[in-house]
MIDOTOR-13074 format. One line per 8 residues: number of its first residue (from 1); their letters; for each residue x, z, y of C-alpha. Coordinates in steps of 0.5 Angstrom, whole numbers, plus 500, padded with zeros to 3 digits. Layout:
MIDOTOR-13074
NUM) a) X/Z/Y ~ ...;
***
This chain:
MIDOTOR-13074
1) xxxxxxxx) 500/500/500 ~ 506/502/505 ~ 510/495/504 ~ 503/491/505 ~ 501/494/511 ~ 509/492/513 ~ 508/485/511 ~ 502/485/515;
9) xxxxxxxx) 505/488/521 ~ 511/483/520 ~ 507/477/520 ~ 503/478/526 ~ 509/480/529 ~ 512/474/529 ~ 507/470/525 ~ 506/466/518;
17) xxxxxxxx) 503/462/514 ~ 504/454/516 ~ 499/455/522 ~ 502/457/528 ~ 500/464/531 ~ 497/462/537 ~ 496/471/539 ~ 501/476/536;
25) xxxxxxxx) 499/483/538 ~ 504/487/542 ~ 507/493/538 ~ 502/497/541 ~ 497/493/538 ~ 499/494/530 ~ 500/501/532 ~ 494/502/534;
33) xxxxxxxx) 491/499/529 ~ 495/503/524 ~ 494/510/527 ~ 486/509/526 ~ 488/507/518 ~ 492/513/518 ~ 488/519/521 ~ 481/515/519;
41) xxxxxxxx) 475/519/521 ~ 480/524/526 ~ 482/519/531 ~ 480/520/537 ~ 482/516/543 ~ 489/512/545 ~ 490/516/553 ~ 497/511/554;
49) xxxxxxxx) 501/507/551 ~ 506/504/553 ~ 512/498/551 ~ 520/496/551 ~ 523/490/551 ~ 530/488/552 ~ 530/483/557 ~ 527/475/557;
57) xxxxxxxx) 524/478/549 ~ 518/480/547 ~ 516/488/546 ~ 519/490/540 ~ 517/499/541 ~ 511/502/544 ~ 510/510/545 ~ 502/512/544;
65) xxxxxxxx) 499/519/547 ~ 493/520/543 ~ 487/525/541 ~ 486/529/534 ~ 478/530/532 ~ 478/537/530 ~ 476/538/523 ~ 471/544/524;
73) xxxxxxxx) 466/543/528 ~ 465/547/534 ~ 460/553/532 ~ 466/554/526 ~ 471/555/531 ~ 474/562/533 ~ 471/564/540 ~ 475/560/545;
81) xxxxxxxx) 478/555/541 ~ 474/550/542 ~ 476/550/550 ~ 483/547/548 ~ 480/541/542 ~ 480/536/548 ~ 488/537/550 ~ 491/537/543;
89) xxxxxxxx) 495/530/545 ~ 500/527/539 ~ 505/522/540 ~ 507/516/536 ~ 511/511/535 ~ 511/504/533 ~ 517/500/531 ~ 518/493/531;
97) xxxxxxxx) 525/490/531 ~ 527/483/533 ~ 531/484/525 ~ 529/490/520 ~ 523/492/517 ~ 517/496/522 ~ 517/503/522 ~ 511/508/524;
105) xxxxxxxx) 512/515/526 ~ 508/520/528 ~ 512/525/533 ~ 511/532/531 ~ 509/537/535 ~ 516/539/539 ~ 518/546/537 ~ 518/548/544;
113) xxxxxxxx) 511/548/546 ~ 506/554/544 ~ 501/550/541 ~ 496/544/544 ~ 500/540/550 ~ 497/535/555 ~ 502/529/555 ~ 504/523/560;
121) xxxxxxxx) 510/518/559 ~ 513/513/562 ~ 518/508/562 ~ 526/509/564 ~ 532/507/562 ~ 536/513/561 ~ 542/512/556 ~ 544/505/560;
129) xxxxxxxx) 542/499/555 ~ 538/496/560 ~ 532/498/555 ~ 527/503/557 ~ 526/509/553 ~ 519/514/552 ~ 520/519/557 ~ 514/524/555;
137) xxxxxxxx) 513/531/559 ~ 508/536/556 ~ 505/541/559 ~ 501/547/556 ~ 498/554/560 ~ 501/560/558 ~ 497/567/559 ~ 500/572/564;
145) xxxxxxxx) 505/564/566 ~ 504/561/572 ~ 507/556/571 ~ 506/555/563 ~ 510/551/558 ~ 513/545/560 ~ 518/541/556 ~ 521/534/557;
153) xxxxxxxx) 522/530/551 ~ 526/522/550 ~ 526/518/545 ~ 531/512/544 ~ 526/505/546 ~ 530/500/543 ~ 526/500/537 ~ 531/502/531;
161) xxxxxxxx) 530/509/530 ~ 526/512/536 ~ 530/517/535 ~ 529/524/539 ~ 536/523/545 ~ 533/529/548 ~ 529/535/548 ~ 529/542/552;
169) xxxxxxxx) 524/545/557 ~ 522/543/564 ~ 524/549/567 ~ 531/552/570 ~ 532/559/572 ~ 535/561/579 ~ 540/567/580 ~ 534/572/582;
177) xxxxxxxx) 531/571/576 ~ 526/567/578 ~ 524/560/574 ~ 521/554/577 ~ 519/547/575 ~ 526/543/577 ~ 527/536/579 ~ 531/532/574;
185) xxxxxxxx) 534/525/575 ~ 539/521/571 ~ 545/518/574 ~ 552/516/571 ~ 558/521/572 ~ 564/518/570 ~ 563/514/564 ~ 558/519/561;
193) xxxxxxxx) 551/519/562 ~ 547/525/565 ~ 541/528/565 ~ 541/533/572 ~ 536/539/573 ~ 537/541/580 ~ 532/547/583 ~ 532/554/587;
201) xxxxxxxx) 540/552/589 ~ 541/552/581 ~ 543/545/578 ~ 544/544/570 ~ 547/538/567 ~ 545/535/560 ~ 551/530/558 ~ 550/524/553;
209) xxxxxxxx) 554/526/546 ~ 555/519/543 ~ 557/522/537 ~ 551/525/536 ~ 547/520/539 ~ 543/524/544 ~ 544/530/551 ~ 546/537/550;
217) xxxxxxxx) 548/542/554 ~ 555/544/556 ~ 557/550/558 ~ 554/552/563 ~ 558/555/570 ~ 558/556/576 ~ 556/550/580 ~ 556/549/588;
225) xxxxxxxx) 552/543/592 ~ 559/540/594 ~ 565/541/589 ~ 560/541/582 ~ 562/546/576 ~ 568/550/578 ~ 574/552/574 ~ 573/559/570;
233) xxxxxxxx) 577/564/574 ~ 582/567/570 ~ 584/574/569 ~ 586/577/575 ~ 592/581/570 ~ 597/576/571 ~ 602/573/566 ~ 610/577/568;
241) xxxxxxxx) 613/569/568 ~ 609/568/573 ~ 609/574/578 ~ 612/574/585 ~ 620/576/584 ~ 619/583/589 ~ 624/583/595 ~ 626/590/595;
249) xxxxxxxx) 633/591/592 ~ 632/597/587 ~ 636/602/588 ~ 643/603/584 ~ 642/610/580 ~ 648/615/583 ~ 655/614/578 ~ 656/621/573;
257) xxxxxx) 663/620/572 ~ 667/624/575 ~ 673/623/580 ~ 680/623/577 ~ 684/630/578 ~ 690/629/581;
***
């Protein structure tokens, strides 16, 4: 059943048969299709979809934010739960390589979020391939938190894996202790990609690990407006080499040898 699906997905990808495909549906298309198979009488609606494509070619990935049906009906619910049925929002991913086999993946819930979470994403190029990748903030209340869960989550848009680059929450703390939702960018530093939070006079940076093929967070430090992360200080116990000859000419002690008797 799963190679047929694929079959069925490659041919309105890119067309079978003798007859030429006058309409291909884009990857948002055969993955719609396929969430409705998937979840059956549980689909509830796509709230946003959206499609990479490398440049002057046809889109080859696209990110779903849909809704779940709740399994129990309303009056079966615990009191209050059917307040949040509406704003479970999930995520998928449908794969369609120009080359290689299509992939449909349902996104788990980030380990971060409390429980349901109301998502948006967009389109950005954040590792620098000229692709777009799926950025998706979630957001979700808190009881006693203002300011509630929210988590930034990308996945790589080039259509191979969908692979999850970078997952932290959307939240920074300043030195009073107060935390606060940050402004966050992309820019490049170096030769090294970088996710930047800046708030409340504090400033955190992810860099992009290619080894891991995703951002992590360095070591945090010190950080200024205008000079960036500082040099750790060091001990204020200096090592003896380095010390400061002192000027002072010490004291020569007083001779104990007696004066010869004449």
């Amino acid at each position: 059943m799963r190679h047929s699906w694929l079959l069925l997905a490659v041919c309105l990808h890119l067309g079978c048969g003798a007859g030429r495909q006058t309409t291909t549906p884009g990857p948002c298309g055969v993955g719609t299709a396929h969430l409705k198979r998937s979840l059956g009488p549980e689909f509830g609606k796509i709230r946003q979809g959206l499609e990479s494509a490398q440049p002057e070619k046809p889109a080859h990935a696209c990110a779903l934010i849909y809704t779940r049906l709740a399994e129990e009906l309303p009056d079966e619910m615990p009191d209050g739960d059917g307040l949040f049925v509406d704003v479970d929002e999930r995520l998928a991913l449908m794969l369609l390589p120009l080359r290689g086999t299509p992939r449909f993946r349902k996104i788990p819930a980030s380990s971060m979020s409390p429980g349901f979470v109301r998502m948006n994403a967009k389109l950005m190029d954040v590792t620098g391939d000229a692709i777009d990748d799926f950025v998706v903030e979630e957001r979700a209340p808190i009881k006693g938190d203002p300011i509630g869960y929210r988590g930034l989550r990308i996945f790589d848009g080039r259509g191979t894996s969908g692979a999850e680059i970078f997952s932290f929450p959307l939240k920074i703390k300043t030195v009073e202790g107060l935390e606060l939702v940050p402004r966050w960018r992309v820019k490049t530093q170096g030769s090294l990609r970088v996710i930047e939070y800046t708030g409340g006079g504090e400033t955190r940076q992810y860099l992009f690990d290619s080894r891991q093929g995703k951002f992590i967070e360095p070591h945090r430090s010190k950080t200024n407006p205008d000079s960036g992360a500082q040099t750790p200080k060091t001990s204020q116990t200096s090592p003896a080499h380095s010390r400061t000859p002192s000027k002072r000419t010490p004291k020569m002690p007083a001779s104990k040898t007696k004066a010869p008797k004449k």
